[in-house]
N, C-alpha and C positions, 0 to 999 in steps of 0.2 A: 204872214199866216199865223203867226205867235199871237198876235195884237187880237188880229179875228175871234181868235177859238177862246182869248181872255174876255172881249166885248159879250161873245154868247153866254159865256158862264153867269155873266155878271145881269144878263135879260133874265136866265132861269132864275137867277137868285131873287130880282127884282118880283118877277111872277109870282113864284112861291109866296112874298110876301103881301103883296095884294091879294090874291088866294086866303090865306090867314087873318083877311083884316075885311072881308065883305061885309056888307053890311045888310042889317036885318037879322044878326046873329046876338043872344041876351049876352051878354060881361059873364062872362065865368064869376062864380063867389068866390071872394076875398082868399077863402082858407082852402080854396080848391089846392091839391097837390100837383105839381105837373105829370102826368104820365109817361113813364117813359115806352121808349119807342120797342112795340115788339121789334124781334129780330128776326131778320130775313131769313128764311133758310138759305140753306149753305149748297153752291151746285155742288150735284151730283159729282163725283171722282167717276170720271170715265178710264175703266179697266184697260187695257192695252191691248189692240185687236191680235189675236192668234195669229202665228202664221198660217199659211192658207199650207191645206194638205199636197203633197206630193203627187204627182201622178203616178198611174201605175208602171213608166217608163222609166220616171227615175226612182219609185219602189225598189224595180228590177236589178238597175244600175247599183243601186247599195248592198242587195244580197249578194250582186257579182263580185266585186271590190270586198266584199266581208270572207267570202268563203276566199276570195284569189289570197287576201292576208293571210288568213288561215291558214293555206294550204303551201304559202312560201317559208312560214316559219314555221311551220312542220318539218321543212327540208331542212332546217337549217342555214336558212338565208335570212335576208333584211335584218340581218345584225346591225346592234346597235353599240358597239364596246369599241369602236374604232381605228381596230387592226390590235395585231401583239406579234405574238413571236412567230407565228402562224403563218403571218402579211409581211416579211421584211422585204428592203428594197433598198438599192443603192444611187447613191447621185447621177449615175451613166442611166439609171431606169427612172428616175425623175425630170431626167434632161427630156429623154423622148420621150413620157408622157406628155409632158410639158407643151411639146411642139405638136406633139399630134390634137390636143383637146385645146388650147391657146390658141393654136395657129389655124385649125382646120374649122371645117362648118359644119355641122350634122343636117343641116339640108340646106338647098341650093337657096339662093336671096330672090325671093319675088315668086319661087315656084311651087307655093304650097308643100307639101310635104313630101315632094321630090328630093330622095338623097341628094348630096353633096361630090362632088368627084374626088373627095379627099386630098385635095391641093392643099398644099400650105400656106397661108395666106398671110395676112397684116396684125400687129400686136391691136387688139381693142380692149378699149377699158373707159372708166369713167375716171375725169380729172375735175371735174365740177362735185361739191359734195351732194350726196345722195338723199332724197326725201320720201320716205314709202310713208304710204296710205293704204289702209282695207277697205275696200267695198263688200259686202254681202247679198246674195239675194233672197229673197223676201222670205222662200222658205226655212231659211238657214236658221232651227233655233237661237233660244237666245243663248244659253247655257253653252254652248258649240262655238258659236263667234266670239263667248270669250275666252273659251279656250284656246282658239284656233289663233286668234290676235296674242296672247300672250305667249302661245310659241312664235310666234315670226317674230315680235319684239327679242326675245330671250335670243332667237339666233341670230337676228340684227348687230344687238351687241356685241356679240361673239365676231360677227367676221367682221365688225369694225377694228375688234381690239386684232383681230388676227394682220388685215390688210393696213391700218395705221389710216383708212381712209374716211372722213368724217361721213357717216349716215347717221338719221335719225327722221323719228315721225313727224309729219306734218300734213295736219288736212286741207288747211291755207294754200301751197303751194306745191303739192306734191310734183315728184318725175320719174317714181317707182309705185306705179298699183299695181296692188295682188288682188284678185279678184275670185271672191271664194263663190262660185254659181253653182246652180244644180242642171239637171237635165232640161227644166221646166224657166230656166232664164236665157232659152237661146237669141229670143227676140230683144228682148232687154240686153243681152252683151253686146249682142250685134250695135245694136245703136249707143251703147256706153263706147265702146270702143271707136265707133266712126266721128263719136263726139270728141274724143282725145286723141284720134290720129284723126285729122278731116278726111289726108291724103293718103290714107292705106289702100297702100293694090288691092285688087280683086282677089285673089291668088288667096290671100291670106284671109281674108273674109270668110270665101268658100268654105276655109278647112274649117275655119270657125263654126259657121253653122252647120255644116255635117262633122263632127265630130268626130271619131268613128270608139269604141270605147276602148282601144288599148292604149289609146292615147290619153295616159294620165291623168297628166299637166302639160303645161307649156309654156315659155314665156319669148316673148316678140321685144326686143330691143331695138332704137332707130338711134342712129346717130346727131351731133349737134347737126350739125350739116351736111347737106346732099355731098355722099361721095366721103364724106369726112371717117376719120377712124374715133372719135373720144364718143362715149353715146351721151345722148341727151335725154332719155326717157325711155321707158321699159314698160311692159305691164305681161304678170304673171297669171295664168288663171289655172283655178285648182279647182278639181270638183269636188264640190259640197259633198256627194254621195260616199267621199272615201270613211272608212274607219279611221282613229285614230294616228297610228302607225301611217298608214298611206299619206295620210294628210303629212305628216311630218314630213314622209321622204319626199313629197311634191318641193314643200317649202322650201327642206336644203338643196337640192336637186335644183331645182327653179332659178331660185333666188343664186344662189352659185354660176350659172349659165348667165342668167341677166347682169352679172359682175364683168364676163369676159371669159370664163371656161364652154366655151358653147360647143363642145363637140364629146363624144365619147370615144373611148378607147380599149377593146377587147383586154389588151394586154396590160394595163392599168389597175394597179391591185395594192393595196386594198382602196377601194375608191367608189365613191357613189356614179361617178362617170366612166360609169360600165355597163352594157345592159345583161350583166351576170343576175343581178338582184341581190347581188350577196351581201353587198349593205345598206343600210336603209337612210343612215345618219353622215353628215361629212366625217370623212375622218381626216387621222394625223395628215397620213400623206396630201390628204386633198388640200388641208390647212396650208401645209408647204407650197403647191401650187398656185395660192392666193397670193400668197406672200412674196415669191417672183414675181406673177404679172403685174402687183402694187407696188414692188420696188422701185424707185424712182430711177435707177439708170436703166428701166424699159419706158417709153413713151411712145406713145397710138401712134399706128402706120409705119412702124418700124417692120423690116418685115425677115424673115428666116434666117439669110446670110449674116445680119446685124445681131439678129436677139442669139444666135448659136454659144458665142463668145462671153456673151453675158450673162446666159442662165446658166453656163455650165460654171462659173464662178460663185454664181448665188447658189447654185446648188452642193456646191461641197461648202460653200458656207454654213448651209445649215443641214446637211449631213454629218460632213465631217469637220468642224469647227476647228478644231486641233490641231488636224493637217491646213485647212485654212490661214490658220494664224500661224503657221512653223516659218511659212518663207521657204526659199530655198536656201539648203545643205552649205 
């Protein structure tokens, strides 16, 4: 194919100069100058099409989510300072959180958004390192996606340095997408999502295209392997419609859960895995939490009786350090 597309060049060039040389044409005079060649204009720079307008469904859905903000930090919730004196808590109330959001499921596996029976289940987490990627949908300013990408980047980093576990971006190969959609992408996630699980249940489909709107965010994680406890792929979806603030607590909220904290816990405090709303951002305590289930004497499919013995040692490890390291008397 190289050789061809050289041979044609080399006929234009020939052309051209027979073209140049017909005959029946006087000899230019001696002192003629040669002319040079006008210049072509220059194409057009094609502007960058807008994004297309909003409906007025997901209008709606943004006035909701703007006043719901409003109206939560009015209360004095979706704090963002992390806990203080206010939030204490001890290694015995770190253990049971632990097992309760660690070990339990906040909805049943395969039945759409059917609570969970609250069982205690199997340690999961990821032991392959982590590759997130953003998608956006069309309406998603531009100005918005980079904002919206530089916070997931900024809290990437953060619960890498927290969990010790290698994440980072990649749109080559990703096995964590966040999927920032609006009301007006439900047919396009639907088939983004069937394209990166072939074999997702029905079940979860469903909930996907009826949404219902108290439902945030959310993200669906699948294991390496049928049956298996390490995951191999996750994908988060946020909606486009939130303010600010919302958008953040989707991402830590989200992205936290797609790690392996997949469940909430009333009595869990100060903690974004509460549905109190009282804060909006990971905090200390939650950071402690990551940092158990990434310690390396837990590994996937370990399950209650096993991990008891173990977090409650990590947990005065990084409570109480002092008594930790004393030994015994």
């Amino acid at each position: 194919m190289a050789r061809l597309g050289i041979k044609a060049l080399a006929a234009l060039a020939l052309g051209a100069l027979l073209i140049g040389c017909a005959p029946g044409l006087p000899p230019a005079p001696p002192d003629t100058k040669p002319q040079a060649r006008p210049n072509r204009p220059a194409a057009p720079v094609r502007a960058p099409e807008p994004p297309p307008a909003p409906s007025a469904e997901s209008l709606e859905l943004a006035r909701y989510y703007t006043r719901l903000e409003t109206d939560l930090v009015a209360q004095g919730l979706l704090r963002t300072d992390g806990g203080g004196v206010d939030t204490p808590f001890t290694a015995t109330q770190l253990v049971r959180d632990f097992e309760r959001i660690a070990l339990a499921d906040e909805y049943e596996s395969g039945a759409g958004l059917r609570p969970a029976s609250g069982a205690l289940g199997r340690v999961k987490k990821w032991t392959q390192p982590i590759r997130f990627d953003t998608e956006f949908g069309p309406a998603v300013p531009a100005e918005k996606r980079t904002r919206d990408r530089a916070a997931l980047e900024r809290y990437v980093a953060r619960l890498a340095r927290v969990t010790g576990h290698p994440m980072s971006f990649s749109a080559a190969n990703p096995n964590f997408h966040v999927l920032f959609m609006s009301e007006d992408d439900r047919a396009r996630l639907t088939s983004r999502i069937k394209s990166l699980v072939p074999g997702i249940d029905p079940a979860t489909l469903a909930v996907l295209n009826r949404l219902p709107r108290s439902i945030h965010c959310l993200v669906i994680a699948f294991p390496e392997r049928q049956g298996g406890y390490s995951y191999g792929k996750a994908i988060a979806l946020i909606r486009s419609e939130h303010p600010e603030l919302l958008t953040k607590t989707c991402i830590h909220e989200e992205i936290a859960q797609g790690l392996g904290l997949a469940n909430d816990s009333p009595a869990a405090r100060p903690s974004i895995f509460n549905d109190d709303d009282e804060f909006a951002l990971l905090t200390t305590h939650d950071e402690l939490l990551l940092r158990m289930l990434y310690d390396a004497r837990l590994s996937p499919g370990m399950d209650a009786d096993e991990v008891r013995p173990i977090i409650r040692e990590i947990a005065v490890e990084l409570t109480e350090p002092d008594l930790a390291t004393a030994g015994p008397s």
